[in-house]
N, C-alpha and C positions, 0 to 999 in steps of 0.2 A: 576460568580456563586460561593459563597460558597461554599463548601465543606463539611460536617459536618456528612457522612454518606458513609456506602458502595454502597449503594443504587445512590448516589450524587457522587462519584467517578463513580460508572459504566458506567453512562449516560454521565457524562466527558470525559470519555475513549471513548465512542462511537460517541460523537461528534467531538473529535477530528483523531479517525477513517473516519469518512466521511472528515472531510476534507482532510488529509493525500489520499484516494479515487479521491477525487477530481481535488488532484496538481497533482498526478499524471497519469490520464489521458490526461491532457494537454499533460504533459512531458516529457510521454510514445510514444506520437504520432510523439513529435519531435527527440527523439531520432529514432525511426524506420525510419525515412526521414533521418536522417545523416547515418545510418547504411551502410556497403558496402554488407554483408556477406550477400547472401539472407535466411539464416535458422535464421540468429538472428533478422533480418529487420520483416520475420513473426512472430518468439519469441517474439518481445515487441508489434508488432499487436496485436496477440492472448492476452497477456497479459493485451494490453488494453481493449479489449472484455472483459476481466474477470473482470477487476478492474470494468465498469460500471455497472455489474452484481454486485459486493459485494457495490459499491457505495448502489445499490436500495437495496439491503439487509440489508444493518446499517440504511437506509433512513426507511425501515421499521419498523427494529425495534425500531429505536427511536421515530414516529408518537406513533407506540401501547404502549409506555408510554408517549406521549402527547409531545415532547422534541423537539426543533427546531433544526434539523440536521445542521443549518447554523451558529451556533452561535458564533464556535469555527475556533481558523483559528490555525492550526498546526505546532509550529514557525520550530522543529528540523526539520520536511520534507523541508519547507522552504529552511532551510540552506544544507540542502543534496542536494536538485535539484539544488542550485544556488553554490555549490560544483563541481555537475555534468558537470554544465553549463561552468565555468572558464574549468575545465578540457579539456572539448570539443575545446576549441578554442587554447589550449597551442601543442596537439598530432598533430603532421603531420605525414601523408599517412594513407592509409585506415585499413592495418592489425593494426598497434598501437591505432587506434583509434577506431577500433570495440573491440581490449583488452580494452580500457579504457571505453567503453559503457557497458562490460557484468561484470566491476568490479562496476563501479558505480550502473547497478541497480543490482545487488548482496548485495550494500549495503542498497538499496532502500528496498528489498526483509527483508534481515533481522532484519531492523525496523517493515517493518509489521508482522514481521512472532510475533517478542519479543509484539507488541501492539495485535493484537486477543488472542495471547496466556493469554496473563493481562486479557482481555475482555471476554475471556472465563473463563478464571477460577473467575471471580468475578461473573459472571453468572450464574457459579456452586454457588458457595454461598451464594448466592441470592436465590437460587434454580428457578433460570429462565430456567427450562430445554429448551424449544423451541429456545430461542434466543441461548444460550448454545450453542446446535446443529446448527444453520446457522452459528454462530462465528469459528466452528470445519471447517465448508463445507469450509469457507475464510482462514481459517489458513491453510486447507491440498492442498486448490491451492496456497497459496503465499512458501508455502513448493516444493510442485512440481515445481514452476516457479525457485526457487535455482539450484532445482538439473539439469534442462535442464540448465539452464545458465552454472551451471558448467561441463556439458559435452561437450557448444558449447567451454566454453574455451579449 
């Protein structure tokens, strides 16, 4: 897809949101299966419930502009989960290895918190108020998913 427009970046932004959505759902599910600590094993649970929540949310908003949510594949989450993944297999014992699960998706978190925040303010001027506001409701969960991460640390 060219580029050539705010309009064509927005929808860029949000397809590569759903994908970003997408990898980590997966990723989410296998980090709570390696997890030891049960409050953080439900933290990335829960998380993943939310993530297929904002998934069908960018899913939707990108149909009500006509735009195939599938088109984009996300390389930086890519290299983050396959980051997370080496990590995973270098930590031994359970306390060092649930610190290395709640810094990984900390970092996970802060990619999405930096992409909605793009996606919404490109929405603002746009003046896409509605999409706007579901893009706010995704950023102020991947916002709260931080700060619990950094209390279980």
């Amino acid at each position: 897809m060219e580029i050539t427009s705010f309009r064509d970046m927005y929808l860029s932004e949000l397809q590569e949101l759903a994908s970003v959505e997408d990898q980590l759902a997966e990723s989410l599910l296998h980090m709570a299966e390696v997890a030891s600590h049960p409050t953080l094993r439900n933290a990335l649970l829960h998380h993943r419930e939310e993530t297929q929540v904002q998934k069908d949310r960018l899913e939707s908003i990108l149909q009500k502009h006509g735009v195939n949510p599938k088109a984009h594949t996300d390389q930086a989450m890519e290299a983050l989960l396959k980051a997370t993944g080496k990590m995973l297999t270098m930590l031994k014992g359970k306390d060092l290895r649930d610190a290395g699960l709640i810094a990984s998706a900390q970092k996970l978190e802060h990619y999405e918190i930096a992409a909605y925040g793009t996606a919404a303010a490109l929405a603002g001027q746009l003046d896409l108020r509605d999409d706007q506001r579901m893009l706010h409701t995704s950023l102020e969960e991947e916002r709260n998913a931080d700060v619990l991460l950094t209390k279980l640390a």
